[in-house]
C-alpha positions in Angstrom: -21.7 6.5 -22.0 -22.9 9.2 -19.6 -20.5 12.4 -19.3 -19.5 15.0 -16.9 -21.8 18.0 -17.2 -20.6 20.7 -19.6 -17.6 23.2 -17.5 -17.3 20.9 -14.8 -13.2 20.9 -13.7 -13.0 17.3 -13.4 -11.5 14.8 -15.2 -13.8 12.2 -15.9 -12.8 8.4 -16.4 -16.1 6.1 -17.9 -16.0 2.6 -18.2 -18.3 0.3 -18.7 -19.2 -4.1 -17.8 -18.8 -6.1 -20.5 -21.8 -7.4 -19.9 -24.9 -5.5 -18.2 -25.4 -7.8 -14.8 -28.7 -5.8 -14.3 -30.2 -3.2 -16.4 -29.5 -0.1 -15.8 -27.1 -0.4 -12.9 -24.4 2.0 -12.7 -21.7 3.4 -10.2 -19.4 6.3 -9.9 -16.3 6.5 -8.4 -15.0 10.0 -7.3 -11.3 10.6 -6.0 -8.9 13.1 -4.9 -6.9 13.2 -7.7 -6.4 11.1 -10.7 -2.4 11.2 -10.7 -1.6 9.9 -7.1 -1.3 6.1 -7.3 -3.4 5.2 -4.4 -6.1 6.5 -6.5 -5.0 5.2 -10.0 -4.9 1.4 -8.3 -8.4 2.8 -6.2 -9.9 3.3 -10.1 -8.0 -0.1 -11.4 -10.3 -2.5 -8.4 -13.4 -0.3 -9.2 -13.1 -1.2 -12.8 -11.8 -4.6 -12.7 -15.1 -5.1 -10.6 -17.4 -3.6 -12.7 -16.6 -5.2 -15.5 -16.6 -9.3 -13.8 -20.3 -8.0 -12.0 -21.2 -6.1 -15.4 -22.3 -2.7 -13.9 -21.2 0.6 -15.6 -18.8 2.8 -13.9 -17.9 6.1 -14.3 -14.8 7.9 -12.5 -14.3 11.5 -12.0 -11.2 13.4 -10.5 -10.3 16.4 -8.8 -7.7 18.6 -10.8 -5.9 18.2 -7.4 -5.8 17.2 -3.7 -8.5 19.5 -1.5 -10.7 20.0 -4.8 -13.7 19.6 -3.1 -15.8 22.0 -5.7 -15.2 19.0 -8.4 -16.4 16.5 -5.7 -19.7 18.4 -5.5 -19.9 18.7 -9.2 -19.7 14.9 -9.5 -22.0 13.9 -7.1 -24.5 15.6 -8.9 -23.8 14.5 -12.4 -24.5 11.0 -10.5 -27.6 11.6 -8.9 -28.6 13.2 -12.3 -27.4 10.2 -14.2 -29.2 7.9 -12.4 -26.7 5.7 -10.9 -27.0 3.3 -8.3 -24.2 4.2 -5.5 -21.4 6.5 -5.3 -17.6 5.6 -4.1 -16.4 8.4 -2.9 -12.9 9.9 -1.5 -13.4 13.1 -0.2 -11.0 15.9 -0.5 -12.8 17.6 2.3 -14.6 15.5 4.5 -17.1 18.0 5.6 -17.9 20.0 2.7 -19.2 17.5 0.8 -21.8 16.5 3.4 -25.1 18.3 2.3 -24.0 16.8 -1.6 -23.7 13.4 -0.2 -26.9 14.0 1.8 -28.3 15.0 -1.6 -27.4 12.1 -3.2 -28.5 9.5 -0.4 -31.8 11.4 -0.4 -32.0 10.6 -4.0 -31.7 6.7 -3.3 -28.0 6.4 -4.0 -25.4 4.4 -1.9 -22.9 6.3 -0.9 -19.6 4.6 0.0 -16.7 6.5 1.7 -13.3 5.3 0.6 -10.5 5.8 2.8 -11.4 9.1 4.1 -14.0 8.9 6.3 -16.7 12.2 6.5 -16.9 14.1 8.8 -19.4 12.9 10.4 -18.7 9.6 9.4 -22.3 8.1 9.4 -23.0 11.3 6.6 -22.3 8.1 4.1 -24.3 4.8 4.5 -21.2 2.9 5.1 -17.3 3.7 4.9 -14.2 1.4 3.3 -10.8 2.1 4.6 -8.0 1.2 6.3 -7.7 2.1 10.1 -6.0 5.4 9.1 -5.4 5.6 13.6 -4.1 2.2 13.4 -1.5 3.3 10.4 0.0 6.3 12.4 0.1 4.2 15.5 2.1 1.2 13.9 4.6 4.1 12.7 4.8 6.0 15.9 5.3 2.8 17.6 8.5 1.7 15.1 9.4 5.2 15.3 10.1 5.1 19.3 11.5 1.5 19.7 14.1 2.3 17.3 14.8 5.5 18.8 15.0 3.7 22.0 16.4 6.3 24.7 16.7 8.7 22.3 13.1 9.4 22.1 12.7 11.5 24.8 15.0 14.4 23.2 13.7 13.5 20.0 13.0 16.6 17.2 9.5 15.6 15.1 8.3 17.5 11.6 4.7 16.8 10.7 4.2 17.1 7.1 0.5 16.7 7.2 -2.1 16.6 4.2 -4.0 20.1 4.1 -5.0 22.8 6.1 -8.5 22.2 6.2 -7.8 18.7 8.5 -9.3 15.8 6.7 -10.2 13.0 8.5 -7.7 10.9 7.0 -4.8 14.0 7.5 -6.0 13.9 11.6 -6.3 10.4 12.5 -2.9 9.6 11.2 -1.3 11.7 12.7 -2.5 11.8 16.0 -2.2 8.0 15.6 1.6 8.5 15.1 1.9 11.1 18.2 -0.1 8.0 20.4 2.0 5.6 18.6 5.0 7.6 19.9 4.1 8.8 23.3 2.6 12.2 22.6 -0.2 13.8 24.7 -2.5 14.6 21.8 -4.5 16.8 23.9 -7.7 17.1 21.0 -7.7 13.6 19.1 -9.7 15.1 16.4 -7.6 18.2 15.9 -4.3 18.8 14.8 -1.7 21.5 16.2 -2.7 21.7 19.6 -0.3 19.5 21.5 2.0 21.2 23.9 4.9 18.6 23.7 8.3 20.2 22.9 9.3 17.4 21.3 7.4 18.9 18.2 9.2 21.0 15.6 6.1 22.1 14.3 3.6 20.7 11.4 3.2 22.0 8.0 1.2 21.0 4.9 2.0 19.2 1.9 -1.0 18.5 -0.2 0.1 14.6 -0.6 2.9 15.1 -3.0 6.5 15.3 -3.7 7.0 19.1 -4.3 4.7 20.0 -1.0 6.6 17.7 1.0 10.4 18.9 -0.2 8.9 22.5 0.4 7.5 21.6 4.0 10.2 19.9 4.9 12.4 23.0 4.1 9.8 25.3 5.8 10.3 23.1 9.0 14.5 22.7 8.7 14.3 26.6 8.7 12.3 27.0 11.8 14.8 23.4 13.8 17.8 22.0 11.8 18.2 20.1 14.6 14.8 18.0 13.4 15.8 13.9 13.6 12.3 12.8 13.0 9.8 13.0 10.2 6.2 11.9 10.0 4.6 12.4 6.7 1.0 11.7 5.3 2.3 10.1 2.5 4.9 8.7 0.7 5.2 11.1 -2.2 5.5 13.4 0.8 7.9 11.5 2.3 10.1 11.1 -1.2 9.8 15.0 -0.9 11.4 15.2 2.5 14.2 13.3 1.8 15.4 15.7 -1.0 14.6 18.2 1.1 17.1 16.1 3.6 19.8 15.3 1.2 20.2 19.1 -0.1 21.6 19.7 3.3 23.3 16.2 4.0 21.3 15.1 6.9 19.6 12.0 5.3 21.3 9.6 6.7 20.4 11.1 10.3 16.9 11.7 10.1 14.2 8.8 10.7 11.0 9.8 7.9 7.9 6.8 8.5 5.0 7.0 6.5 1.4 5.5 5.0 0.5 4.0 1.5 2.4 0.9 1.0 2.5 1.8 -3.2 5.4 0.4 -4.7 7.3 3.0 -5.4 7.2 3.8 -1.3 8.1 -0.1 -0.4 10.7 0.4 -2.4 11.6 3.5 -0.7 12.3 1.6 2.5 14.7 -1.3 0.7 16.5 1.9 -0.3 16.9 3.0 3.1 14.6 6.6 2.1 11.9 5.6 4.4 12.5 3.7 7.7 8.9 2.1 7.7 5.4 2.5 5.9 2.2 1.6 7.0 0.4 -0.4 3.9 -3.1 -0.2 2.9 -5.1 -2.2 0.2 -7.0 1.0 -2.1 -7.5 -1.9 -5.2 -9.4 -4.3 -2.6 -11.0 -1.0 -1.2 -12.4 -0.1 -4.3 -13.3 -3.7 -5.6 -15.4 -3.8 -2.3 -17.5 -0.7 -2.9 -18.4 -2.1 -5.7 -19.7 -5.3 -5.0 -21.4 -3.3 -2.0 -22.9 -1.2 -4.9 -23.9 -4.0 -7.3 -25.7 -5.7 -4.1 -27.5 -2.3 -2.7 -28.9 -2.1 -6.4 -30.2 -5.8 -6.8 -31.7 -6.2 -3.4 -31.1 -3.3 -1.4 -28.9 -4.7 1.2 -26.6 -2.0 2.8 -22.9 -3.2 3.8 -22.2 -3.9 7.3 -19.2 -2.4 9.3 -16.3 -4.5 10.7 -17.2 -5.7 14.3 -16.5 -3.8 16.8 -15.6 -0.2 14.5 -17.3 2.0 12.9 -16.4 1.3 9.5 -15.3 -1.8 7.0 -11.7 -2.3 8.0 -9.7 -2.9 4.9 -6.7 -3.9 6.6 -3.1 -2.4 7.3 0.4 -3.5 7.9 3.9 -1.9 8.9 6.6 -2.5 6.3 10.1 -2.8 7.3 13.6 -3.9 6.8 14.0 -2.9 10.7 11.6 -4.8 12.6 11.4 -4.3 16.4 10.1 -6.4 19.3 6.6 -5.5 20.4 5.9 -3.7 16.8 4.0 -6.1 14.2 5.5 -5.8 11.3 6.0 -7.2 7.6 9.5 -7.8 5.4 10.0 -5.2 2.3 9.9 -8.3 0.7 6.6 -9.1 1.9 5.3 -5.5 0.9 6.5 -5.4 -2.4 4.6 -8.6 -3.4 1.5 -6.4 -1.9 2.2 -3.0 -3.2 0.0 -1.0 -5.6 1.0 1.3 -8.2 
């Protein structure tokens, strides 16, 4: 089994087919993080995959969310290991560029999960769900079931990471669009003029960052009736962050994932509504892509009409409202991940 190069940071993952499909075909899968569970069900479709198609794959994780240094490192330990393709989700979606560049140079396919790069064609072909289409479905929910009240409405952002990955900016300018914000820039975050907006702050996907940003954000508005987070985890941090002061029973917090623990969220009345994505099909699809590159050289095609493989999303709620397509919790927790 091929390892990480000696002092890399990562954590490395290897598994292996059960039975080799072709000789010598092998993939990597590189992620954020190996503790979030979008990731953990990501590395669960790219393994279950490899080992029906019989390809080896090895996994490799930043220590944590923006880790883009590990990233690099993995890339090349893949080109140097010979593999086939590489499934990548970058923790900075232009850093890694030149690296994937690298790596495509060297006759890899590289595969962008979820995260497009920045630009998107620096990978042969990207897998994700329509992360505009996510904050839109929520910004949408958001303002029907604010109704009237929308127009005096008082919005936190609790965004991904200062550095603006893709993911982190089509989100949530998909959420302002979805809600009726001017978003000014699409591609940039922060430079809306709308008063509406408390102000946006960072959370790095997880609980604590999310408690803290929300706090951050109380402190500058306690008047703030609206929350938009990247993430569940995020959004579970919010809510604390909420119920320390009493106001969770006020406050509207819609997010993106669809994990389990999130859908659940919802039933319990912590989230109002989540926009679900598929990482495990994601994943299992990169690798097929991978598998097929390698024995003929075919290069995977992009949903009609988009720039990318759409993946699919879909709004979860126990609140549906007219004109907003939306699922049951129900319906979402037969579909969840993690």
């Amino acid at each position: 089994m091929k390892k990480l190069l000696a002092g890399s940071a990562l954590a490395v993952i290897a598994m292996s087919g059960a039975a080799a499909a072709q000789e010598g075909t092998s993939a990597c899968l590189i992620t954020k993080t190996e503790t979030n569970p979008f990731f953990v069900k990501m590395r669960e479709g790219a393994e279950a995959k490899a080992a029906e198609l019989g390809i080896t794959l090895n996994a490799y994780a930043g220590r944590e969310d923006g880790d883009h240094e590990s990233q690099v490192q993995a890339i090349e330990t893949c080109i140097a290991n010979g593999a086939s393709g590489i499934l990548i989700a970058a923790s900075d979606t232009a850093a890694i560029v030149d690296s994937v560049q690298a790596a495509r140079d060297a006759g890899l396919l590289v595969i962008a999960l979820d995260t497009p790069l920045n630009p998107i064609d620096a990978a042969d072909a990207t897998f994700a769900t329509d992360n505009f289409q996510a904050g839109l479905l929520i910004g949408q929910w958001a303002a029907a079931t604010l109704g009237d009240a929308t127009a005096d409405a008082k919005i936190a952002f609790l965004d991904l990471d200062v550095s603006q990955p893709t993911v982190d900016v089509l989100r949530d300018q998909g959420f302002m669009q979805g809600f009726g914000i001017d978003t000014k820039d699409a591609a940039v975050i922060g430079d809306e003029d709308d008063p509406r907006i408390v102000g946006h702050d960072v959370t790095q996907g997880n609980e604590e960052g999310g408690r803290r940003a929300m706090e951050n954000l109380l402190a500058t508005n306690p008047d703030i009736n609206v929350v938009y987070t990247i993430n569940e985890p995020s959004a579970a941090g919010a809510y604390q962050a909420l119920q320390a002061i009493g106001r969770e029973s006020d406050v509207l917090i819609v997010s993106v994932d669809g994990g389990c623990p999130g859908v659940q969220n919802v039933q319990d009345g912590v989230i109002g509504a989540t926009s679900q994505q598929y990482p495990l099909q994601m994943a299992a699809l990169g690798v097929e892509a991978i598998a097929q590159f390698a024995a003929d050289g075919t290069l995977p095609e992009p949903t009609e009409g988009k720039d990318f493989y759409d993946t699919g999303v879909a709004l979860v709620t126990g609140a549906p409202v007219d004109g907003v397509e939306s699922i049951s919790v129900e319906e979402g927790l037969e579909l969840c991940w993690g």
